[in-house]
MOPAC internal coordinates of N, CA, C and O (Angstrom, degrees):
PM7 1SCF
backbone

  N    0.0000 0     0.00 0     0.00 0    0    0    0
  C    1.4477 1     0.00 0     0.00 0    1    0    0
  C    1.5235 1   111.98 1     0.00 0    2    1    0
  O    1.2310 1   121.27 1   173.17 1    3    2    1
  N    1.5404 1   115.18 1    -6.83 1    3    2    1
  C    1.5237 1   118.39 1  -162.27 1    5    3    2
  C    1.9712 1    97.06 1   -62.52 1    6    5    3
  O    1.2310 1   117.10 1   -47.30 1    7    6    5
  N    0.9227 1   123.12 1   132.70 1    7    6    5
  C    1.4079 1   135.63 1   161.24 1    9    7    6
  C    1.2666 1    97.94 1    68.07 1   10    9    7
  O    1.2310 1   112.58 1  -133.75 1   11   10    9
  N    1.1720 1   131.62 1    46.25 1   11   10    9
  C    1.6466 1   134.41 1   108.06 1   13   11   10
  C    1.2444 1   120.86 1   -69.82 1   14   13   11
  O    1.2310 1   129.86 1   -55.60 1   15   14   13
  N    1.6741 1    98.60 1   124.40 1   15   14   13
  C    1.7726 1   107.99 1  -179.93 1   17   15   14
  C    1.6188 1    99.47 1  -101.58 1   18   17   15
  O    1.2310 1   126.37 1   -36.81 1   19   18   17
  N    1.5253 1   105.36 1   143.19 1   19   18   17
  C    1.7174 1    97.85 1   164.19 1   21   19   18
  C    1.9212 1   100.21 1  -145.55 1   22   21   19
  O    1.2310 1   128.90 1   -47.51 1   23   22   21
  N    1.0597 1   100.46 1   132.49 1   23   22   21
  C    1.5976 1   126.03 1  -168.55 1   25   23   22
  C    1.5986 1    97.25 1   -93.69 1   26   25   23
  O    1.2310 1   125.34 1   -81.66 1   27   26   25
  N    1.6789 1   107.34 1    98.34 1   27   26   25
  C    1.3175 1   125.03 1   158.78 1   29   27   26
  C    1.2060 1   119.55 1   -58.03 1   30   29   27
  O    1.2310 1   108.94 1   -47.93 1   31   30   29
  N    1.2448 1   138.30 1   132.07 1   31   30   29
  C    1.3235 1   128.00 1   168.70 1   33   31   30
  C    1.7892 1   112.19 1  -120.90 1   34   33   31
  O    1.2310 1   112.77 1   -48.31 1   35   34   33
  N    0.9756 1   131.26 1   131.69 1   35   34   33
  C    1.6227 1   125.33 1  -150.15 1   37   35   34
  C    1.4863 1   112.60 1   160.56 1   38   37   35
  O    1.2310 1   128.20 1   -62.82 1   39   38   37
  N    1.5645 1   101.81 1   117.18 1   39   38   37
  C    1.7568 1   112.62 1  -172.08 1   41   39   38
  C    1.3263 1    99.83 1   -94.11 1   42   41   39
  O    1.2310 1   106.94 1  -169.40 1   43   42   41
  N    1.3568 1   141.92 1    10.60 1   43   42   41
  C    1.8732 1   129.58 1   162.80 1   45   43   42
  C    1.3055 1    91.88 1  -100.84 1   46   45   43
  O    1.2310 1   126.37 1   -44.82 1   47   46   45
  N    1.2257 1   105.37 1   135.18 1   47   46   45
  C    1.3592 1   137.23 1   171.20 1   49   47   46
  C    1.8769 1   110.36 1   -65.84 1   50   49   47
  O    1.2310 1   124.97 1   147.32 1   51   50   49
  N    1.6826 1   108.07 1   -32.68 1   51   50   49
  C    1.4895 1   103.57 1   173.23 1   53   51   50
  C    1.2623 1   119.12 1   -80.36 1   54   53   51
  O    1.2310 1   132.75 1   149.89 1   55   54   53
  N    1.6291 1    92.97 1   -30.11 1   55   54   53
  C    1.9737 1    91.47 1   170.34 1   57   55   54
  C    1.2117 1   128.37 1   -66.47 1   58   57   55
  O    1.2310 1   119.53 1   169.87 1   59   58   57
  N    1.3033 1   118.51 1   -10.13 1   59   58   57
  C    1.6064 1   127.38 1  -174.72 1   61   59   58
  C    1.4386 1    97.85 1   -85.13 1   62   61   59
  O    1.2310 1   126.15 1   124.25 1   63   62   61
  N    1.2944 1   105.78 1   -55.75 1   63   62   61
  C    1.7973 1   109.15 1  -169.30 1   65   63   62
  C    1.6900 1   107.30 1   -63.64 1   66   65   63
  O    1.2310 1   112.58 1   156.39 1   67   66   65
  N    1.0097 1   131.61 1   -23.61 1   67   66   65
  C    1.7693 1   141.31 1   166.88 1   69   67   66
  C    1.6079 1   112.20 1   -51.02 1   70   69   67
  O    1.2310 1   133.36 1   107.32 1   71   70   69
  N    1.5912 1    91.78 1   -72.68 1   71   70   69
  C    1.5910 1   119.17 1   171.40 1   73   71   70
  C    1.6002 1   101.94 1   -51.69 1   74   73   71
  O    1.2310 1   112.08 1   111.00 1   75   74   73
  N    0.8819 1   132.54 1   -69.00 1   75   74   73
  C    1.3467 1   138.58 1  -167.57 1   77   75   74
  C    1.6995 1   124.27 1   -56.10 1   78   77   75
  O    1.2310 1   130.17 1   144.76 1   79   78   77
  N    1.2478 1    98.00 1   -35.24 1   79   78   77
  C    1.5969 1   119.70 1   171.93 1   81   79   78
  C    1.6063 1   108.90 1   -66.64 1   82   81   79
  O    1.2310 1   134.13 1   141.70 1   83   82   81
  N    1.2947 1    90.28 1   -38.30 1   83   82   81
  C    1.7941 1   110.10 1  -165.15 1   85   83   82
  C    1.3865 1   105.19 1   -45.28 1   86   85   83
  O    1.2310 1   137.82 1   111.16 1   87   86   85
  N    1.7880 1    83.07 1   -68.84 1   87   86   85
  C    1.4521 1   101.63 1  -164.60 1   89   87   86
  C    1.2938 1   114.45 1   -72.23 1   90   89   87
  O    1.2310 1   108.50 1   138.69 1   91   90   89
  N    1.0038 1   139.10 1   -41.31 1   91   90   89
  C    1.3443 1   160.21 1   170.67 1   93   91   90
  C    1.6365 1   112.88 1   -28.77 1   94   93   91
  O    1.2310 1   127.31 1   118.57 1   95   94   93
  N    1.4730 1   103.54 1   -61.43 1   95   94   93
  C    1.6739 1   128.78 1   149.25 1   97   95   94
  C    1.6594 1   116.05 1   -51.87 1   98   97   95
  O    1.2310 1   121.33 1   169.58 1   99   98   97
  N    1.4115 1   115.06 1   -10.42 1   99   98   97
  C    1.3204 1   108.29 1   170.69 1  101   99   98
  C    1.4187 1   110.75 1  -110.77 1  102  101   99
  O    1.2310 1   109.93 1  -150.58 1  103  102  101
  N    1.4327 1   136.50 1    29.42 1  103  102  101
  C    1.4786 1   138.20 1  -112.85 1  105  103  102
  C    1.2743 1   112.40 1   -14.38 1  106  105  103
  O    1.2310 1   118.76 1   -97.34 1  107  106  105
  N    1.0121 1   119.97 1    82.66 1  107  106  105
  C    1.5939 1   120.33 1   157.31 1  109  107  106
  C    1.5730 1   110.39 1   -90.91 1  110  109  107
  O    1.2310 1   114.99 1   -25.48 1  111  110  109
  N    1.3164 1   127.11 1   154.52 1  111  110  109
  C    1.3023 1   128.81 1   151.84 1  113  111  110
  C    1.5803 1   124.48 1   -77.45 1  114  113  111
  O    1.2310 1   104.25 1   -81.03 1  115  114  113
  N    1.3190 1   146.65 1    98.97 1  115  114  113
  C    1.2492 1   137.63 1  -157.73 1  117  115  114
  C    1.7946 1   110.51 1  -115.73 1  118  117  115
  O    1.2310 1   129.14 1   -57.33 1  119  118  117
  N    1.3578 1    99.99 1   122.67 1  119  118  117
  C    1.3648 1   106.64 1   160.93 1  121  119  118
  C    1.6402 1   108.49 1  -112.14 1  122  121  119
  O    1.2310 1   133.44 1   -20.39 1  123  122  121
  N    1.7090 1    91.63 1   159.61 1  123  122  121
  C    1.6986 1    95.20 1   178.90 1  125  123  122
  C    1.3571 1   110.22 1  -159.25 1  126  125  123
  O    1.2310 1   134.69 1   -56.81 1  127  126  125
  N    1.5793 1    89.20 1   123.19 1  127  126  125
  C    1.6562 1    94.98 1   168.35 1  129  127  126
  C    1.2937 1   126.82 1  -105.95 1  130  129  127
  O    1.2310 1   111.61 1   -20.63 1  131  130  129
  N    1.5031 1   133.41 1   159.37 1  131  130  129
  C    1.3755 1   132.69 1  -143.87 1  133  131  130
  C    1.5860 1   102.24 1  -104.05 1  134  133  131
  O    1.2310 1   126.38 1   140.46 1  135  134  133
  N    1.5073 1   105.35 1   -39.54 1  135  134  133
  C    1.5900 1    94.39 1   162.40 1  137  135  134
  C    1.5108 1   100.41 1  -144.91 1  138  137  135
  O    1.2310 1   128.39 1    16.51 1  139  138  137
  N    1.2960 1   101.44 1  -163.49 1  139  138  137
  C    1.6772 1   113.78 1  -166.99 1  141  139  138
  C    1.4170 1   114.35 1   -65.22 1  142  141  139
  O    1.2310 1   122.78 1   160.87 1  143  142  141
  N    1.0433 1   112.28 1   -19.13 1  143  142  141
  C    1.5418 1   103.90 1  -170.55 1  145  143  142
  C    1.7838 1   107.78 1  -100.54 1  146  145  143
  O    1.2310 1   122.79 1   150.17 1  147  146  145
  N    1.7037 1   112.25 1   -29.83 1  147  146  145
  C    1.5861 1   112.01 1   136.24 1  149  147  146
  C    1.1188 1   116.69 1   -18.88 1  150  149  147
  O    1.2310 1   126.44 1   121.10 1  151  150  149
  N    1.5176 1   105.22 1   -58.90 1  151  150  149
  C    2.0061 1   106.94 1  -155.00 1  153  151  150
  C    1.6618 1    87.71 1   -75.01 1  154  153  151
  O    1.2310 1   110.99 1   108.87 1  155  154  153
  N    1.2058 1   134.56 1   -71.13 1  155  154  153
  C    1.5564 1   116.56 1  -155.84 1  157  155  154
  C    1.2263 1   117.93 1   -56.04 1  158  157  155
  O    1.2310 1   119.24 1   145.88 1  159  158  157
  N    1.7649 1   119.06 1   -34.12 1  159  158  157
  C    1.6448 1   114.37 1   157.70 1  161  159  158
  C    1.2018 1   105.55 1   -33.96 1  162  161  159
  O    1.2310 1   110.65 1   113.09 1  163  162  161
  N    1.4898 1   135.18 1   -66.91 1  163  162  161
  C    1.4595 1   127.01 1  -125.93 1  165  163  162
  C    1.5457 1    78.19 1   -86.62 1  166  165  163
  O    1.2310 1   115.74 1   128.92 1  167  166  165
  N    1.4011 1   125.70 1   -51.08 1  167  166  165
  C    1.7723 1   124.82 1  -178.37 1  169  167  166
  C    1.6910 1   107.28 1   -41.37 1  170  169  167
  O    1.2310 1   117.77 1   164.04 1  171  170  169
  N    1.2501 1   121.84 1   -15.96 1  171  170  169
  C    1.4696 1   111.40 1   176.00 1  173  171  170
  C    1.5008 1   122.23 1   -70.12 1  174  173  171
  O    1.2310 1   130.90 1   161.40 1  175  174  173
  N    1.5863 1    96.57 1   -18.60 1  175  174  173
  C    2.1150 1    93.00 1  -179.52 1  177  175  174
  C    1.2064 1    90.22 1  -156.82 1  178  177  175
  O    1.2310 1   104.49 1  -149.61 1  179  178  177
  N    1.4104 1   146.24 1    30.39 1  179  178  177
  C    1.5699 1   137.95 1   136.46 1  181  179  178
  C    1.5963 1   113.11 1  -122.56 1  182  181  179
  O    1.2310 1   130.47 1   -15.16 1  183  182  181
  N    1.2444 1    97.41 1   164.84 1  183  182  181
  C    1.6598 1   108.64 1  -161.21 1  185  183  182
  C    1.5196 1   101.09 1  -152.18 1  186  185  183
  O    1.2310 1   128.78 1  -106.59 1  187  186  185
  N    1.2153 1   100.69 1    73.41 1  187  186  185
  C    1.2520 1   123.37 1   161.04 1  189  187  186
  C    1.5898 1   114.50 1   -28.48 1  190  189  187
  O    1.2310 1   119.94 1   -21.97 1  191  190  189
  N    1.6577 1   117.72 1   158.03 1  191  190  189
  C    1.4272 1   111.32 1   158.44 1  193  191  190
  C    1.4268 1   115.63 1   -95.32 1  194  193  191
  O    1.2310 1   120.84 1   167.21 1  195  194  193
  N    1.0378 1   116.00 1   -12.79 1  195  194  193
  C    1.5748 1   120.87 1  -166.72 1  197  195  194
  C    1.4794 1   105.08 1  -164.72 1  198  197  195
  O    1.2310 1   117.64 1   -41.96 1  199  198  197
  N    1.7905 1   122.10 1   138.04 1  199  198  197
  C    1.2449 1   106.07 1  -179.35 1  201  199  198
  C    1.8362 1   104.17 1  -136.34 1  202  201  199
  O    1.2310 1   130.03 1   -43.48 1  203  202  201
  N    1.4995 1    98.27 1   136.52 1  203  202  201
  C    1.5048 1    90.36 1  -156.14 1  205  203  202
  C    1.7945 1    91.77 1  -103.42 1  206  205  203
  O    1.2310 1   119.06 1   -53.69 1  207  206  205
  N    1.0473 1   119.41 1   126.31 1  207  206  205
  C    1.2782 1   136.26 1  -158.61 1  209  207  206
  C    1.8644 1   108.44 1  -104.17 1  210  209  207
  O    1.2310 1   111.26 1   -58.30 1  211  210  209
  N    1.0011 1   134.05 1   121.70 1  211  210  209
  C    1.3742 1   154.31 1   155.99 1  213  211  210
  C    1.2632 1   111.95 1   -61.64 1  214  213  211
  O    1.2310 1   109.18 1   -66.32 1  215  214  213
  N    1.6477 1   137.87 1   113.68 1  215  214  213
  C    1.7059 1   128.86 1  -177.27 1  217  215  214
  C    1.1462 1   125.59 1   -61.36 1  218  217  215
  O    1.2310 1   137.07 1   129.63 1  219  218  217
  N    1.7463 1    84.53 1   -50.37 1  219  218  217
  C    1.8150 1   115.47 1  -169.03 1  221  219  218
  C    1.8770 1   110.20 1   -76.61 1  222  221  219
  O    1.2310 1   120.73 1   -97.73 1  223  222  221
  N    1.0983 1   116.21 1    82.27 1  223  222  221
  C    1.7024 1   122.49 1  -176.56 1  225  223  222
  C    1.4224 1   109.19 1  -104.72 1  226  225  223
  O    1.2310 1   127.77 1   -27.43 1  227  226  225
  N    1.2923 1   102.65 1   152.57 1  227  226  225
  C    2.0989 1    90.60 1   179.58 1  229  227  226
  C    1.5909 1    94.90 1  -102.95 1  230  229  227
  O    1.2310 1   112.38 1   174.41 1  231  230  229
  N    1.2596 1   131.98 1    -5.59 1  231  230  229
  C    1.5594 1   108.35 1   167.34 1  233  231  230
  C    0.7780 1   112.70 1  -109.83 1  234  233  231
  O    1.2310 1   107.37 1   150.09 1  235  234  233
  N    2.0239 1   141.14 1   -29.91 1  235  234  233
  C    1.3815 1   122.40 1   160.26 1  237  235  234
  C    1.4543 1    91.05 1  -148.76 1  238  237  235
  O    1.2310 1   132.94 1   -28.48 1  239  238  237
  N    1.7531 1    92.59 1   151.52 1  239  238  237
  C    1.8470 1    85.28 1  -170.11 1  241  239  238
  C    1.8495 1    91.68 1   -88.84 1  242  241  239
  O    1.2310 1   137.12 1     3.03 1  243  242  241
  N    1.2716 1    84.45 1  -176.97 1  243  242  241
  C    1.3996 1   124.49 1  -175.29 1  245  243  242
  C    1.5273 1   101.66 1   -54.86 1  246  245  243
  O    1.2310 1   120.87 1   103.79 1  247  246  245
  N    1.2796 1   115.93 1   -76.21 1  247  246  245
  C    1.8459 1   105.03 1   168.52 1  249  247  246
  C    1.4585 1   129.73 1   -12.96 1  250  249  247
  O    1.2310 1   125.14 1   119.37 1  251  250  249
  N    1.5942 1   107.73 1   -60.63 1  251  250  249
  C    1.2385 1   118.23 1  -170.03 1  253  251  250
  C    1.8628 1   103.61 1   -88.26 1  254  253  251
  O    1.2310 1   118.62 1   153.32 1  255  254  253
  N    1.1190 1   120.23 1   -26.68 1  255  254  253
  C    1.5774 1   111.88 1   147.78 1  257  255  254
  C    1.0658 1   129.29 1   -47.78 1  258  257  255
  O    1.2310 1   113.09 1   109.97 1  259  258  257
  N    1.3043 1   130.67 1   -70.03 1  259  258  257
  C    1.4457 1   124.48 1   145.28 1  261  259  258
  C    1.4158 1   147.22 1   -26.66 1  262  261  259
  O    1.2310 1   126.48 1   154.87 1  263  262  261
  N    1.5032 1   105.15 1   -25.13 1  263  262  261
  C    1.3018 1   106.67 1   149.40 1  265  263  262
  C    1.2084 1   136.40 1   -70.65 1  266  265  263
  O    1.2310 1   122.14 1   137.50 1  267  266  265
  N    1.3706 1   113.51 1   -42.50 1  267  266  265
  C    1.4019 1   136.29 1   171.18 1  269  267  266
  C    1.5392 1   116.86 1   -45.21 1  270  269  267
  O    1.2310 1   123.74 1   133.19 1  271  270  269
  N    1.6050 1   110.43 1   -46.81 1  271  270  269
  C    1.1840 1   120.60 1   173.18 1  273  271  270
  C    1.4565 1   124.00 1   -95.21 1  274  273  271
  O    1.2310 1   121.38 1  -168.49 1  275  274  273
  N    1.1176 1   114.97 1    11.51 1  275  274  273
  C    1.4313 1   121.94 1   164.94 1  277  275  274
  C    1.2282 1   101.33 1  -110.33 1  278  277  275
  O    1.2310 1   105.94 1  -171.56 1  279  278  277
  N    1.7746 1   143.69 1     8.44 1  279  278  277
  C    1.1195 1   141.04 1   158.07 1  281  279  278
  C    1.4846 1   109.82 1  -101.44 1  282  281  279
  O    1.2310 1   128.87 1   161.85 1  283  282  281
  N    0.9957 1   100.51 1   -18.15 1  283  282  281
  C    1.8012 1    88.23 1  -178.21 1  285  283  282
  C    1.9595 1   103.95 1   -97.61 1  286  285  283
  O    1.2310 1   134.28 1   -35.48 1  287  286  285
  N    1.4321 1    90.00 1   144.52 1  287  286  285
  C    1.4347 1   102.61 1  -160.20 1  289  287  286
  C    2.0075 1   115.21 1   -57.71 1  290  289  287
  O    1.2310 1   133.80 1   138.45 1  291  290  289
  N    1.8481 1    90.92 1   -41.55 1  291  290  289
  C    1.0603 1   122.45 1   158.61 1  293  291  290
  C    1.7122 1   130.92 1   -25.34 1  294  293  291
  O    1.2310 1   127.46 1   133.70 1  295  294  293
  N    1.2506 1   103.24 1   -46.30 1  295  294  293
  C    1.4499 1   107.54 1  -167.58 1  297  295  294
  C    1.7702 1    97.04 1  -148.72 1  298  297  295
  O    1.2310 1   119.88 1  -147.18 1  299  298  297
  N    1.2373 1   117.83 1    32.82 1  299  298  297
  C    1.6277 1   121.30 1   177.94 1  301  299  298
  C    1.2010 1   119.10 1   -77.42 1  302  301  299
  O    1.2310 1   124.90 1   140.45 1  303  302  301
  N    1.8257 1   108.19 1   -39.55 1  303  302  301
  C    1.5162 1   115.31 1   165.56 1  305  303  302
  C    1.0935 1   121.53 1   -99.00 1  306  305  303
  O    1.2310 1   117.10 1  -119.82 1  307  306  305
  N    1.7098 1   123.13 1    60.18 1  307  306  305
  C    1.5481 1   116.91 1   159.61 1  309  307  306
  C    1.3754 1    87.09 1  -145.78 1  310  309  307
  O    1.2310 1   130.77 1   -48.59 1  311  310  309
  N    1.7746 1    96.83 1   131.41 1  311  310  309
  C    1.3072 1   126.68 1  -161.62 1  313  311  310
  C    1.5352 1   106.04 1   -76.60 1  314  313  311
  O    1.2310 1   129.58 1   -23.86 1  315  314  313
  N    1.2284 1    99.14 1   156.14 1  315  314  313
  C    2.0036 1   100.82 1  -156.59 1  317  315  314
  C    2.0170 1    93.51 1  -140.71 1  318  317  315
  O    1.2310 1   125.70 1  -109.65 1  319  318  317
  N    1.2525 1   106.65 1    70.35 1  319  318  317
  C    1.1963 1   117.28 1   151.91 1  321  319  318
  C    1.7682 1   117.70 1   -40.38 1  322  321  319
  O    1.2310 1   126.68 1   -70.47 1  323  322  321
  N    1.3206 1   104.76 1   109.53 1  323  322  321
  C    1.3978 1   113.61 1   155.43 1  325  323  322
  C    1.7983 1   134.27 1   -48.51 1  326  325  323
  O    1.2310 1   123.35 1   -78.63 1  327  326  325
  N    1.1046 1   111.19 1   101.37 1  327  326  325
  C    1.7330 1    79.57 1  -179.59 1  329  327  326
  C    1.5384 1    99.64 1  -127.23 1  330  329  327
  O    1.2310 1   119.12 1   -35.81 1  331  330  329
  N    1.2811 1   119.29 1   144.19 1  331  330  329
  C    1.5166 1   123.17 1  -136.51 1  333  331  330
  C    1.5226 1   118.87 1   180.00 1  334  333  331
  O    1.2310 1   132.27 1   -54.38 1  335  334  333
  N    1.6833 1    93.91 1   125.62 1  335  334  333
  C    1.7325 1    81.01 1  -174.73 1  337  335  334
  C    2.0821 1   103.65 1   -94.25 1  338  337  335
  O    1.2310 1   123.76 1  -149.65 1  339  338  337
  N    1.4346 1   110.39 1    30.35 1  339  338  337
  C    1.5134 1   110.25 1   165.43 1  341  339  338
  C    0.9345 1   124.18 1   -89.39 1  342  341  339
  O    1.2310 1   116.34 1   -85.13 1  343  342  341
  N    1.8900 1   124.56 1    94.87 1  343  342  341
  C    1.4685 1   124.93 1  -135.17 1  345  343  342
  C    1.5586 1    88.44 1  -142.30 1  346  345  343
  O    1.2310 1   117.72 1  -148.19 1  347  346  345
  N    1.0719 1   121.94 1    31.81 1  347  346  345
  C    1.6742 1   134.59 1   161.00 1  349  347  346
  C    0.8902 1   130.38 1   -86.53 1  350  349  347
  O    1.2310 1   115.21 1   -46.48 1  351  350  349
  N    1.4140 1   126.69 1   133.52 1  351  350  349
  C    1.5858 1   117.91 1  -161.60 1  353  351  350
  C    1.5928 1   115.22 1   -46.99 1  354  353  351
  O    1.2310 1   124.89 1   -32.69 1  355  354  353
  N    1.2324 1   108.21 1   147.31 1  355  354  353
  C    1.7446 1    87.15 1  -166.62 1  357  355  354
  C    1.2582 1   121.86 1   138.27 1  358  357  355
  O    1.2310 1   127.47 1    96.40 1  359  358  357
  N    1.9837 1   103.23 1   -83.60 1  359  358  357
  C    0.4617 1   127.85 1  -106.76 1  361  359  358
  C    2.1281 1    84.20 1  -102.35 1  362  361  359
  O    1.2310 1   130.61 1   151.24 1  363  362  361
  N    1.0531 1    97.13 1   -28.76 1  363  362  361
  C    1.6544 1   101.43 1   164.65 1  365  363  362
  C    1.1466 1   124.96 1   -64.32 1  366  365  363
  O    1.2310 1   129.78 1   126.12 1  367  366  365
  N    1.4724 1    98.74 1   -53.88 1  367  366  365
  C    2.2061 1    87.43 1   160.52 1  369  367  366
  C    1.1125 1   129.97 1   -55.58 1  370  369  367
  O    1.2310 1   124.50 1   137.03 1  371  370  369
  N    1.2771 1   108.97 1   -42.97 1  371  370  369
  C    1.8587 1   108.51 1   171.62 1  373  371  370
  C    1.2511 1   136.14 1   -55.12 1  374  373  371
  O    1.2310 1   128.09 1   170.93 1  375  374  373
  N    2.0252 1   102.04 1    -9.07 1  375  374  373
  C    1.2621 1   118.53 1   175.64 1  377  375  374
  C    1.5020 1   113.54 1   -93.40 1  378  377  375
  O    1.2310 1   133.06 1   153.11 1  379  378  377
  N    1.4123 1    92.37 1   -26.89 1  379  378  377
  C    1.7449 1    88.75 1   171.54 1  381  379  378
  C    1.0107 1   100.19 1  -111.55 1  382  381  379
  O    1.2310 1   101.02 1   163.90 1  383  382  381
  N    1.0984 1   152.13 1   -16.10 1  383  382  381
  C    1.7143 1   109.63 1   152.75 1  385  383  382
  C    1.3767 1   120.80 1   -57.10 1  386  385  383
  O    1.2310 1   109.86 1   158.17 1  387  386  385
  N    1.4426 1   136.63 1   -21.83 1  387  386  385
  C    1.0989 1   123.17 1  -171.83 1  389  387  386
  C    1.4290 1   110.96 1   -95.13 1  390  389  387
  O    1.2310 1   121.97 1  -163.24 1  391  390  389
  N    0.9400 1   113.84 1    16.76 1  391  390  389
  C    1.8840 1   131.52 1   146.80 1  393  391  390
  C    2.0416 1   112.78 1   120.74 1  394  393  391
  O    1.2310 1   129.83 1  -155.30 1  395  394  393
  N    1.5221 1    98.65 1    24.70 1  395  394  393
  C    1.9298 1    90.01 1  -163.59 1  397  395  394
  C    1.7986 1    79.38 1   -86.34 1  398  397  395
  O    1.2310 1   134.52 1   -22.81 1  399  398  397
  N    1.1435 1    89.51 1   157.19 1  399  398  397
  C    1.6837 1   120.19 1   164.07 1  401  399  398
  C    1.4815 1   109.07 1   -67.96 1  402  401  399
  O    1.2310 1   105.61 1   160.78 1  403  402  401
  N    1.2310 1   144.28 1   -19.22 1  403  402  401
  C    1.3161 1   147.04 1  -158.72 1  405  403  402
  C    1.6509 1   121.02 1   170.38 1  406  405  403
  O    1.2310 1   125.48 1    19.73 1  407  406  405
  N    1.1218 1   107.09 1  -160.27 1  407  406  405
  C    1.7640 1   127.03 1  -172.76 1  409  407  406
  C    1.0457 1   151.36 1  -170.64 1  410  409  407
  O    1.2310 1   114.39 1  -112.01 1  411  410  409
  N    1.0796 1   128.23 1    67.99 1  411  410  409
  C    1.4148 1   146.55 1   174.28 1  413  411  410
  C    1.5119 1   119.71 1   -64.10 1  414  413  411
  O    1.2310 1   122.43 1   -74.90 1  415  414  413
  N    2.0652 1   112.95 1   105.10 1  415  414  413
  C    1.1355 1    91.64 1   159.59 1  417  415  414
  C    1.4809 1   151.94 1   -82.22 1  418  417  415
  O    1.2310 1   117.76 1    -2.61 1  419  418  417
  N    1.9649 1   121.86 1   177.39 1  419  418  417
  C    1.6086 1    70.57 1   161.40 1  421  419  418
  C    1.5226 1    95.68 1  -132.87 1  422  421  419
  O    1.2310 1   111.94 1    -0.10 1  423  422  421
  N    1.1527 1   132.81 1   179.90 1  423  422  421
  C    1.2528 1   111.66 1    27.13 1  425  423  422
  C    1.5455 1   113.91 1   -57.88 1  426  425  423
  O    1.2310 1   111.43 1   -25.26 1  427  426  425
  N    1.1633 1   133.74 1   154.74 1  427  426  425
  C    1.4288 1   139.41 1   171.66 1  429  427  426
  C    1.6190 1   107.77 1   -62.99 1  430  429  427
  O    1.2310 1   112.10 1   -39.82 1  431  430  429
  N    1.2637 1   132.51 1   140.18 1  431  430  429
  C    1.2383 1   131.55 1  -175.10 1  433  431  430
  C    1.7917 1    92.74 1  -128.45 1  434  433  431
  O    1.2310 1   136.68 1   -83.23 1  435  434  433
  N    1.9581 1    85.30 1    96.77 1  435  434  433
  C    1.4726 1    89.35 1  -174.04 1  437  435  434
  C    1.6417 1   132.26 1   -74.12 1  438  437  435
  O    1.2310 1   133.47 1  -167.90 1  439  438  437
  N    0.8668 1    91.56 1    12.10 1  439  438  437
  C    2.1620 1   116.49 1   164.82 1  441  439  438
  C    0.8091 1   121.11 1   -53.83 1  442  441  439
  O    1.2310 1   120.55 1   138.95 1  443  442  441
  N    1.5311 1   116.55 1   -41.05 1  443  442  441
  C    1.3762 1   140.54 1  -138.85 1  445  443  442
  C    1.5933 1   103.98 1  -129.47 1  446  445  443
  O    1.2310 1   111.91 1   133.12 1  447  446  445
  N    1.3258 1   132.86 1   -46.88 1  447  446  445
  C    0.9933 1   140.05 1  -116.22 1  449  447  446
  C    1.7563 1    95.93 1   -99.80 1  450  449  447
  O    1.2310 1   113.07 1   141.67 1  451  450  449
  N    1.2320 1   130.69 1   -38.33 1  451  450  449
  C    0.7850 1   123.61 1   138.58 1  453  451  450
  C    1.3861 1   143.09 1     1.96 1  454  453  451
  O    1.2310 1   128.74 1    87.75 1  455  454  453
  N    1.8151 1   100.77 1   -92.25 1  455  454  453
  C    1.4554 1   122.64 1   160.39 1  457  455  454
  C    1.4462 1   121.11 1   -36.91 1  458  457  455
  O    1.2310 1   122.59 1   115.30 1  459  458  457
  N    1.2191 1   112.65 1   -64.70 1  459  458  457
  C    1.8879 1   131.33 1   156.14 1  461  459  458
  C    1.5113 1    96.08 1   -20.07 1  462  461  459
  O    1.2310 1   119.14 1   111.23 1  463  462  461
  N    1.3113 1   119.24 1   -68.77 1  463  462  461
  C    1.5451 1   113.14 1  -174.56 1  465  463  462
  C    1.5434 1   106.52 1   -45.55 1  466  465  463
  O    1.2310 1   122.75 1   103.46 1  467  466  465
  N    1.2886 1   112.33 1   -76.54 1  467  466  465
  C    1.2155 1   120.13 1  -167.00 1  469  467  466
  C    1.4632 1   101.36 1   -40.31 1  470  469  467
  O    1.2310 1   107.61 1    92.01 1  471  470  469
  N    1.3185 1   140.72 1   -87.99 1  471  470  469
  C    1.0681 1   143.30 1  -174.27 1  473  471  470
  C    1.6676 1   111.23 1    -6.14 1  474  473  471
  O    1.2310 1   120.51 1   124.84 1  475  474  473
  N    1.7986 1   116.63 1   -55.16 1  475  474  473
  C    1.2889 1   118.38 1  -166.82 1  477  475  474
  C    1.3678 1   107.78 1   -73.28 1  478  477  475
  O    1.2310 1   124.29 1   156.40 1  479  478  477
  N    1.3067 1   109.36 1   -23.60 1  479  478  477
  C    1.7666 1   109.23 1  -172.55 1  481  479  478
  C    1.5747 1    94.74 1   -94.01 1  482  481  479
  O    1.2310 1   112.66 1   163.64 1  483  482  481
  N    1.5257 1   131.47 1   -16.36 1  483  482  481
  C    1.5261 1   102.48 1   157.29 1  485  483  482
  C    1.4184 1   125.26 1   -96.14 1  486  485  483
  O    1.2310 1   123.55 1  -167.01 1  487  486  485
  N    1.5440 1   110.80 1    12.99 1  487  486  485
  C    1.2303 1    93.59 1   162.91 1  489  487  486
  C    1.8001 1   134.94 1   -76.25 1  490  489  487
  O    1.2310 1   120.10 1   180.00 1  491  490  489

């Protein structure tokens, strides 16, 4: 896992430190931005392998991030895992149709969560 980067995106401050510990403990390299417009700064000169995306944002959610970055040529092929406590029927298709690579709920079920990573970065 040494020098795999993956670009958190997530406005709670406890969810970052969870996520961040996680991965970190899995050697991951972790960046994190607090909201969406964080994330396309940081998308201007890092290139994440995988970017695990938050829905619920107060300046633009996660959907319409994901769109953005599945239109730009730049950052179209790095997979943008959902992770999300919108766990209503629904509410998973609406995440992949609106372009994420996957889905992670949460609460995070840190057993798992890990593995979950791995899985998306070998797909």
């Amino acid at each position: 896992m040494l020098g795999i980067t993956i670009l958190y995106v997530e406005d709670n401050p406890d969810n970052r430190l969870l996520v961040r510990r996680l991965l970190q403990a899995g050697g991951y390299s972790v960046i994190e931005a607090e909201t969406a417009s964080q994330a396309l700064n940081v998308l201007t000169t890092a290139r994440p392998k995988l970017i695990l995306m938050d829905i619920n944002m107060p300046d633009m959610d996660g959907y319409t991030l994901t769109g953005k970055l599945k239109a730009n040529p730049d950052t179209a092929n790095i997979p943008v895992i959902a992770i999300t406590a919108n766990v209503m029927r629904g509410d998973r298709e609406r995440t992949l149709q609106a372009g994420c690579d996957g889905y992670i709920e949460k609460p995070i079920d840190v057993d798992r969560f890990l593995d979950q990573v791995a899985s998306f970065l070998a797909s």
